[in-house]
C-alpha positions in Angstrom: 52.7 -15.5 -25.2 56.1 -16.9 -23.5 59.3 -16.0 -25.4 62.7 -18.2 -24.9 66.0 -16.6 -24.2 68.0 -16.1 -27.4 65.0 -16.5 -29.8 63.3 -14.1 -32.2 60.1 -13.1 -31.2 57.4 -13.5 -33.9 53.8 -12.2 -34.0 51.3 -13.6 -36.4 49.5 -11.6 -38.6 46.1 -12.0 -36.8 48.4 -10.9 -33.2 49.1 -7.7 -34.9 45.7 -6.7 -36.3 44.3 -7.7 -32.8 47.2 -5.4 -31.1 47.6 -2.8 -33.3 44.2 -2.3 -35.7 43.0 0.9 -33.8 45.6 3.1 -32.3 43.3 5.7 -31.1 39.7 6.4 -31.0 37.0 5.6 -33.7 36.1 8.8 -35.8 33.4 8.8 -37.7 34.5 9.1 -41.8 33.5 13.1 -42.7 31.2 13.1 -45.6 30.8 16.3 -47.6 27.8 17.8 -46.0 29.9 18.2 -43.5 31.9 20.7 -45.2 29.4 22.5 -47.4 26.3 22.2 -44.7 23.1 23.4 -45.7 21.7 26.4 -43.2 18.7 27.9 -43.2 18.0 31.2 -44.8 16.8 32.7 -41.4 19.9 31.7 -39.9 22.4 33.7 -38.5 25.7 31.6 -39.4 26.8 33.2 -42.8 30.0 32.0 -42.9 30.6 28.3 -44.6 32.7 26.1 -42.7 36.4 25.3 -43.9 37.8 21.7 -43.8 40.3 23.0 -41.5 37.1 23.6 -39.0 35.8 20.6 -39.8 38.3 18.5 -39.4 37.7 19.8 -35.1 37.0 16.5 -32.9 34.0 15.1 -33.0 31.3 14.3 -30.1 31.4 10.2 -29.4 29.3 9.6 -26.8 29.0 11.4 -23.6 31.6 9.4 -22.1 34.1 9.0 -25.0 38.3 9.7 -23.9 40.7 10.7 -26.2 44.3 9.2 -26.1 45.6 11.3 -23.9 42.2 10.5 -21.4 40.3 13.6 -21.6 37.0 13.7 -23.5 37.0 14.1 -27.0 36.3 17.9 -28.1 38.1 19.0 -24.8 35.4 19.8 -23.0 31.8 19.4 -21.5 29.9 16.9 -23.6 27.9 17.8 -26.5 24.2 16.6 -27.1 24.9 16.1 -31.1 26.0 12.9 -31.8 28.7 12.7 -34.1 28.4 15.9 -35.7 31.3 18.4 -36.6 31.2 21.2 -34.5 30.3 24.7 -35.4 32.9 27.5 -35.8 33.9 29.1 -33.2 32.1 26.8 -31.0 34.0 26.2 -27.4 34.4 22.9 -26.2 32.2 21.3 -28.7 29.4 23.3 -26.9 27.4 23.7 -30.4 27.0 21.3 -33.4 25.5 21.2 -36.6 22.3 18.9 -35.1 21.0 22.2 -34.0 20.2 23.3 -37.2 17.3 20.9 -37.8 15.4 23.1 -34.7 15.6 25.8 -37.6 12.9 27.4 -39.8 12.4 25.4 -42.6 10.0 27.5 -44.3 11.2 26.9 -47.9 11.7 23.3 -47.6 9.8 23.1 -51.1 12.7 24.5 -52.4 16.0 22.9 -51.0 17.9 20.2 -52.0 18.0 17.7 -49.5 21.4 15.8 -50.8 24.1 15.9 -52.9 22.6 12.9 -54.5 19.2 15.1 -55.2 21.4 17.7 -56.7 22.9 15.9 -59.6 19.9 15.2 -60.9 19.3 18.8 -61.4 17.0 21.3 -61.0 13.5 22.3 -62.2 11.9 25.7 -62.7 7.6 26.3 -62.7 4.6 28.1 -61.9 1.4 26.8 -60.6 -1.9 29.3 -60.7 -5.3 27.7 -59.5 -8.1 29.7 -61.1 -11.2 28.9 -58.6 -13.9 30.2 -61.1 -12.9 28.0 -64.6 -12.2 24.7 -61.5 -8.8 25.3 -63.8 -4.8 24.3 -62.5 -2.3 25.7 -64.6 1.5 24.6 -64.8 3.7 27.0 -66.1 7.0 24.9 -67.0 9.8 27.0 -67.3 13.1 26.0 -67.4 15.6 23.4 -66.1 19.3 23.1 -64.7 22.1 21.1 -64.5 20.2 18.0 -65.6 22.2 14.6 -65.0 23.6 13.3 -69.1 21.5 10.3 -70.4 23.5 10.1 -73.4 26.5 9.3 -75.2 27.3 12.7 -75.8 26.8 14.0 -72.1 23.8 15.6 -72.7 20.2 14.8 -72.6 16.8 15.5 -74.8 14.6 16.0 -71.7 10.3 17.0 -71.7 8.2 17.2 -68.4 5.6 15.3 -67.2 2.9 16.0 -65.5 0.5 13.7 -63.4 -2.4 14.0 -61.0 -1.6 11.6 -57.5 -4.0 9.9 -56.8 -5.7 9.8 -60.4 -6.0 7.7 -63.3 -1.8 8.5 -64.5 -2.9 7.8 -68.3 -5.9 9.6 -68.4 -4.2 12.9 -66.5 -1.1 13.0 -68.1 0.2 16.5 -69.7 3.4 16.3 -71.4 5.8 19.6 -72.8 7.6 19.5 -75.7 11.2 17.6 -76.3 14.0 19.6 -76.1 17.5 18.6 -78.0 20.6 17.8 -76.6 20.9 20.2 -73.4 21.0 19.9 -69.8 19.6 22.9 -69.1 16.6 23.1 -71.5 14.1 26.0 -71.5 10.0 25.7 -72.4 8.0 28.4 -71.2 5.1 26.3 -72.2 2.1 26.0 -69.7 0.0 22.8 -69.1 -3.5 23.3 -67.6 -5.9 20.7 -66.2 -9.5 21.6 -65.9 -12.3 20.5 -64.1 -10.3 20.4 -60.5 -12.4 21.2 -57.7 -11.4 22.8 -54.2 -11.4 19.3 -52.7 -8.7 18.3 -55.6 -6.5 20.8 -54.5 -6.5 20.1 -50.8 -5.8 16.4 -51.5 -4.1 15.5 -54.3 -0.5 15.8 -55.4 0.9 16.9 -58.6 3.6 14.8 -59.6 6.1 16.6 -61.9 9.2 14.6 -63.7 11.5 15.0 -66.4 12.7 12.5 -69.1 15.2 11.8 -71.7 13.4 10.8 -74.6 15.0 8.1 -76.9 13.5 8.1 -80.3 15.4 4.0 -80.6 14.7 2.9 -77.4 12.4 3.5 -74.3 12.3 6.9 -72.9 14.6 7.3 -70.0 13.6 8.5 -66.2 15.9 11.8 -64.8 14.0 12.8 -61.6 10.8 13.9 -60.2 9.7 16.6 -57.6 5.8 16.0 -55.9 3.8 19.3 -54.7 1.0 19.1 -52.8 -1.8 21.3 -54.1 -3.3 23.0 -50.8 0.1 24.6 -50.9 -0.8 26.6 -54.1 -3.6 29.2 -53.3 -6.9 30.3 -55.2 -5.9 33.2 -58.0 -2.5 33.1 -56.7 0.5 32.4 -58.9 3.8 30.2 -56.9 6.4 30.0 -58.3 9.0 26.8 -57.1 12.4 26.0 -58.4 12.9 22.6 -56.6 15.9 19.8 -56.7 15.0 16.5 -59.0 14.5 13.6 -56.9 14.3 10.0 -56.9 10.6 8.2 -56.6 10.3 7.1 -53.0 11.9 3.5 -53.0 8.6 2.2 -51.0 6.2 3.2 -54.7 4.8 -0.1 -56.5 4.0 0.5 -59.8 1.0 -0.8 -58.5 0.6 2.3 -56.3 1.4 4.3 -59.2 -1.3 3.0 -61.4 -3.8 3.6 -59.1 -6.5 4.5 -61.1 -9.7 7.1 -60.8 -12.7 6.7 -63.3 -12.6 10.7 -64.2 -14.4 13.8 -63.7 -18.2 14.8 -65.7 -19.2 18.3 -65.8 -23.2 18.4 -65.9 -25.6 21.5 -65.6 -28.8 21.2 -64.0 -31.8 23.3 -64.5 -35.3 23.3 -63.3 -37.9 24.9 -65.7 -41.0 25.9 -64.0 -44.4 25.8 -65.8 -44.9 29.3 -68.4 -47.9 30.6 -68.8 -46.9 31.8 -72.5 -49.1 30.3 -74.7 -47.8 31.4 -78.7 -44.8 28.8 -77.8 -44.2 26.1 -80.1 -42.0 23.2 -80.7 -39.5 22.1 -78.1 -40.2 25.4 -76.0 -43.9 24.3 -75.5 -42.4 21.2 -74.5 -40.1 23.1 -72.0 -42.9 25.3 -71.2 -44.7 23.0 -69.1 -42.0 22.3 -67.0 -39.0 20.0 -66.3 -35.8 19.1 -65.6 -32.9 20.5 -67.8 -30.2 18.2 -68.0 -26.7 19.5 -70.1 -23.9 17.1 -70.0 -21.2 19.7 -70.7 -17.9 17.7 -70.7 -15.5 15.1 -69.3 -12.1 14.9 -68.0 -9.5 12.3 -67.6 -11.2 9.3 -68.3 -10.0 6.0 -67.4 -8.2 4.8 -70.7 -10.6 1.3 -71.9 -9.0 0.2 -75.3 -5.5 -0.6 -76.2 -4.4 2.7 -77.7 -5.0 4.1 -74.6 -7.8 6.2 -75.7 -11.3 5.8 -74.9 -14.2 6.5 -77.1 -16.9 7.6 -74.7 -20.6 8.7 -74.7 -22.9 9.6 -71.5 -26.3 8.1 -70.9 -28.4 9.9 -68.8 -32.1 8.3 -66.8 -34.5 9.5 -64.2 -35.3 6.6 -62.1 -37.3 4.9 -61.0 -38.6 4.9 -64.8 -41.5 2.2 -64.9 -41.8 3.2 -68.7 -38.3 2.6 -69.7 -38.5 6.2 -71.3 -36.6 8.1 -69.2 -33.3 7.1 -71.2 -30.7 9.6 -73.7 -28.0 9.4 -75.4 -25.0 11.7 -76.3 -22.9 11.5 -79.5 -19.6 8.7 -79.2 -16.5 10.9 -79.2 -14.0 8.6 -80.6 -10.2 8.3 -79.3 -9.8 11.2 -76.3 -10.0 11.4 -72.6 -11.4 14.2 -72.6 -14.4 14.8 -74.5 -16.8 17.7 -75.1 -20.4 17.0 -75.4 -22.3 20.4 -75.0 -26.0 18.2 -75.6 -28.5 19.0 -73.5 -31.6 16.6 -72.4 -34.7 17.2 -71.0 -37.0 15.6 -68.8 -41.1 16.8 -68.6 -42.0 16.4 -65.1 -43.1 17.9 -61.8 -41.6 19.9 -59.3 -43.3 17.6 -56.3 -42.4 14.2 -58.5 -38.8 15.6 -59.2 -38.3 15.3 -55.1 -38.7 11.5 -55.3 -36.3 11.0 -58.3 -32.9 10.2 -58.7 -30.9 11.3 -61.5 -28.3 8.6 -62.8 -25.6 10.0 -65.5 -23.2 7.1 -66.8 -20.1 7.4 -69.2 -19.6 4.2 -71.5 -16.9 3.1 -74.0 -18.3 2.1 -77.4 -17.0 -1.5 -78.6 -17.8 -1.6 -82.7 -19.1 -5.7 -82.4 -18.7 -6.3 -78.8 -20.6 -4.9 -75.4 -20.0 -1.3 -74.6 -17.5 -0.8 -71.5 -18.5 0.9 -68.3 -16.0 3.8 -67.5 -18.0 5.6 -64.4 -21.5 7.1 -63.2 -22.7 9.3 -60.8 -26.1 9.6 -59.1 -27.8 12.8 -58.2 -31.0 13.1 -56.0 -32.0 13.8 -52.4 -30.2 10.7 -50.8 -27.3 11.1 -52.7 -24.5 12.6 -50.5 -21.2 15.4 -50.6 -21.1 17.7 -53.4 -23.8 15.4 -56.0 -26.5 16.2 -52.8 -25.3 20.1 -52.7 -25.7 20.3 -56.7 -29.4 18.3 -56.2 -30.3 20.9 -53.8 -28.9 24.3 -55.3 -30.5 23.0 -58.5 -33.9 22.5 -56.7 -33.3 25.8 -54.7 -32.8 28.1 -57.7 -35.8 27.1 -60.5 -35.2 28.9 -63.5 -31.4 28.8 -63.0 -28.9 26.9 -64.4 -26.1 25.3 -61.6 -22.6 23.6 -63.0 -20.7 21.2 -61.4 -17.7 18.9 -61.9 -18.1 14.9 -60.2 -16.2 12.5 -59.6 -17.2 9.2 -61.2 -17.4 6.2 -59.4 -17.2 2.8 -60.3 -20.5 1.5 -59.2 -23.6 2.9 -58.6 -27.0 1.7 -56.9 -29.5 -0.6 -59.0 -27.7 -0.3 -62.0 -26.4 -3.5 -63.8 -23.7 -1.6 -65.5 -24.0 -3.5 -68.8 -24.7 -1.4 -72.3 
């Protein structure tokens, strides 16, 4: 730019912010991790750091000068990109990176974000009892919940759900409690008819609401444990930040949807040489299969209450006769129904070999056709635990063997229409 003699110089606006707009270096804008960082409980830093330690130069890039030339932190470069540097720390040797190379081992229970944290906190027990297939949640209390309402406070309950499962059938729900944000229950939830392989794969999603008696009920935050983390006959106890559901969750995702769990009992009678026996034992006395269709859990929800009314069919195929068929009693509105009938089949031990057991759970329509909620077939080419319970069944005549399946939506040869 060429300036006369005797003239005033002027500098547009855009000159200026081209000149002038960045003095010095770049810093990176402190957040407030930075001054309140979160260590690990096995480390050895104890003291916080101060903003007066925080506010210490800050690591660039390797090759990053400061005004006055040198590199920024005064000394040999440090492999933390900007991060604040630790206290006491020479040359920007050290930085607050290094902590995420530190034990972790009660990641369950750290809050991740300031974010995280004014959601609150939530307190609870989880005890698996192996020998009842039985989860128990113990919900205790809560903390420091974030206000839903116009008076800054809240009317929160806990949910509980079952990922992946069938989140209408499997939901457990605590009681409402009024105007707090730091409610207490002491009220335990239990799911039953979880097997070992439930507990190393599925997820046990746990939120808390605000619950609007006007309007709908309002979402605080959510916390997800995995269930292999909670051993057999052990109680663990977890006090955990709220959260927000992962941003990359559907609803469709959500709803993903299991058919439910049937308990059945299986027992093979062999013949008895007792001969004063009359009535349904001298039926039994010749020998059979023993079929007891104890009970069901978390059935997928058919009608619009969201309630099922379910019954359980039972045949032995192949049945040329068409005789082979029984029939429980309906259970009307509940996803989880007891049954406790038992049903028995007159046959062979040598003919029970080339049988297959099929066990169906229906939804009674009053004036329409009946809708299919699950099945599951048991015999010597079924496969996973319905083969195991076949086999132990066979294995130990005279004895009766219990165990929860999984329904499935289809099953082989059947025409799934009632």
């Amino acid at each position: 730019m060429t300036v006369r003699k005797g003239k005033r110089l002027g500098i547009t606006i855009q000159e200026h912010m081209a000149i002038d707009v960045c003095p010095g270096p770049i810093r990176p804008i402190r957040q407030i991790s930075a001054y309140f960082p979160r260590l690990s409980p096995t480390s050895s830093f104890s003291e916080p750091l101060s903003p007066n330690q925080v506010a210490a130069p800050t690591t660039l890039s390797p090759g990053s000068t400061g005004q006055a030339g040198g590199p920024i932190g005064g000394g040999g470069g440090s492999s933390g990109l900007l991060s604040p540097q630790l206290p006491g720390a020479a040359g920007g040797g050290g930085s607050l990176s290094a902590m995420s190379s530190m034990d972790t081992s009660i990641e369950i229970d750290s809050c991740d974000s300031d974010d995280n944290t004014s959601l609150g906190t939530l307190e609870f027990d989880l005890l698996y009892e192996k020998a009842t297939s039985s989860l128990h949640c113990t919900v205790l209390r809560a903390k420091g919940l974030k206000p839903m309402d116009f008076n800054g406070l809240a009317d929160p309950y806990v949910k509980l759900h079952l990922l992946p499962g069938a989140c209408k059938a499997n939901k457990l729900k605590t009681k409402t409690v009024r105007n707090t944000l730091n409610p207490v229950w002491n009220e335990t939830l239990t799911y039953c008819g979880i097997t070992e392989e439930d507990m190393y794969r599925k997820t046990l999603r746990v939120s808390v609401c605000d619950e609007d008696k006007l309007t709908h009920n309002e979402f605080i935050g959510e916390s997800r444990v995995a269930l292999r983390r909670v051993k057999p006959d052990q109680t663990k106890h977890f006090n955990i930040c709220l959260e927000h559901p992962p941003p990359w969750e559907t609803e469709q995702q959500r709803s993903l949807e299991e058919r439910g769990r049937l308990l059945l009992c299986l027992q093979f009678l062999p013949p008895s040489t007792d001969g004063d026996l009359k009535g349904e034992a001298k039926e039994r006395a010749r020998g059979g299969l023993c079929v007891g269709v104890k009970r069901c859990a978390h059935l997928a929800a058919m009608d619009v209450n969201g309630f099922s009314d379910p019954y359980v069919k039972t045949y032995l195929k192949p049945d040329v006769h068409k005789k082979s068929k029984h029939k429980t009693a309906v259970i009307k509105k509940t996803l989880n129904p007891e049954f406790n009938e038992e049903f028995f089949y007159e046959i062979s031990f040598s003919e029970l070999a080339t049988k297959t057991l099929e066990v169906t759970v229906w939804d009674y329509d009053l004036g329409k056709s009946n809708d299919f909620i699950g099945g599951v077939s048991l015999g010597c080419h079924s496969q996973g635990e319905t083969l195991q319970h076949w086999i132990d069944c066979l294995k130990n005549k005279g004895k009766k063997v219990e165990r929860w399946h999984t329904l499935t939506n289809e099953l082989p040869g059947s025409t799934l229409q009632e």
